[in-house]
C-alpha positions in Angstrom: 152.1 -11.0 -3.0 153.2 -14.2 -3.0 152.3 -17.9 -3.6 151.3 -18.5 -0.4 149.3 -15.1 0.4 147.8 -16.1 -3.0 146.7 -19.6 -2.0 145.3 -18.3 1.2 143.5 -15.9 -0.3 142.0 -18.5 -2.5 140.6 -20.2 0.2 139.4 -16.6 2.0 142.1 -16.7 4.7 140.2 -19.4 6.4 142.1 -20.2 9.9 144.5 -23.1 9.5 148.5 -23.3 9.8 150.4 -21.5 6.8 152.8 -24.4 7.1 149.3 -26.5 5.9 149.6 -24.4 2.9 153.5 -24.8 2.4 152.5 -28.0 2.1 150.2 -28.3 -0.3 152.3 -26.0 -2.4 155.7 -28.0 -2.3 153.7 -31.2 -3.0 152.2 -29.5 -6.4 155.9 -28.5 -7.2 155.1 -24.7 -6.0 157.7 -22.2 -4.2 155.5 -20.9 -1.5 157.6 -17.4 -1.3 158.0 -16.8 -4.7 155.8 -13.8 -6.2 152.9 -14.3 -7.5 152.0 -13.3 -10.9 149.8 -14.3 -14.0 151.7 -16.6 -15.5 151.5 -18.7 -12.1 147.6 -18.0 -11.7 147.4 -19.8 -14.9 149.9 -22.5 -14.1 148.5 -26.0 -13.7 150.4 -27.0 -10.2 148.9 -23.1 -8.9 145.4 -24.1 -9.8 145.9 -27.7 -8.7 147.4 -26.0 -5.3 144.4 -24.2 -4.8 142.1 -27.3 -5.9 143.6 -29.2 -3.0 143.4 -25.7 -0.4 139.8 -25.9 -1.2 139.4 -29.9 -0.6 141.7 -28.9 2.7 139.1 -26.5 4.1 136.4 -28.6 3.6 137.7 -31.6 5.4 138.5 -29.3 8.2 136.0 -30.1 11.3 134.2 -27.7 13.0 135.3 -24.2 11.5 133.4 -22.5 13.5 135.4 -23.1 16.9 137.9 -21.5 14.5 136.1 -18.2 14.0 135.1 -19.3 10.6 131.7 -20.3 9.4 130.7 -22.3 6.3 127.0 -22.7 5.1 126.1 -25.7 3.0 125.9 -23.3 0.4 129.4 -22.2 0.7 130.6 -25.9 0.5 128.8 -26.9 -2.8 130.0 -23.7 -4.3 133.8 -24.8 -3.0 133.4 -28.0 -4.3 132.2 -26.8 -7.7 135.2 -24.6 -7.8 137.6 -27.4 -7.0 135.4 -30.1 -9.1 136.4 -27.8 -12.0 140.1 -27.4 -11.8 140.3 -31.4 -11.1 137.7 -32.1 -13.6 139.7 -29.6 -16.4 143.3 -31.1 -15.2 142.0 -34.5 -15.1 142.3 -34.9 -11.5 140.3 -37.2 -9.3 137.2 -35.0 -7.8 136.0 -34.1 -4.7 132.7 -36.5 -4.1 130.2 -34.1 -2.6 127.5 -36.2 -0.3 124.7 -34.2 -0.6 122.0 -36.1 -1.1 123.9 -38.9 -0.1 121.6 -40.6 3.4 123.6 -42.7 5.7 122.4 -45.7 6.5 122.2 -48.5 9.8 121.8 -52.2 9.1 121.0 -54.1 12.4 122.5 -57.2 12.7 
């Protein structure tokens, strides 16, 4: 497997552009086609990689046009997931709005 198959899998193959994921890779310091193996998983630019696939997909609008569908529940788990690889590698986090109502002022 390699870097990229692995980050894709991270995210569960959710439909968007492999070059989307080249991407992210080369701007973590990653070579997307190299193989895969534990010492990578482990590495802090692989998990950061994957922190930022995560963030990716969730920014992404309307999934389901794509085939894909994500439930609410599904977002807070990816942000937790993320959260925790940015919180652990002192990264800025992902600010989940749940809770969060917006609001109209009338002038």
């Amino acid at each position: 497997m390699t870097t990229l198959e692995a980050l894709k899998s991270a995210v569960n193959n959710y439909p968007y552009e492999d070059n989307t994921i080249m991407a992210i890779a080369i701007e973590r310091g990653l070579d997307h086609g190299s193989t895969f193996t534990t010492e990578l998983a482990k590495s802090k630019e692989y998990q950061l990689a994957k922190a930022d696939c995560i963030r990716y997909v969730l920014g992404m609008v309307n999934l389901a046009q794509s085939g894909a569908s994500v439930t609410q529940t599904d977002i807070r788990a990816k942000i937790s997931i993320a959260n925790a690889i940015y919180r652990r590698l002192g990264e800025p986090l992902i600010q989940d709005t749940d809770g969060v109502r917006p609001t109209v002022t009338i002038l």
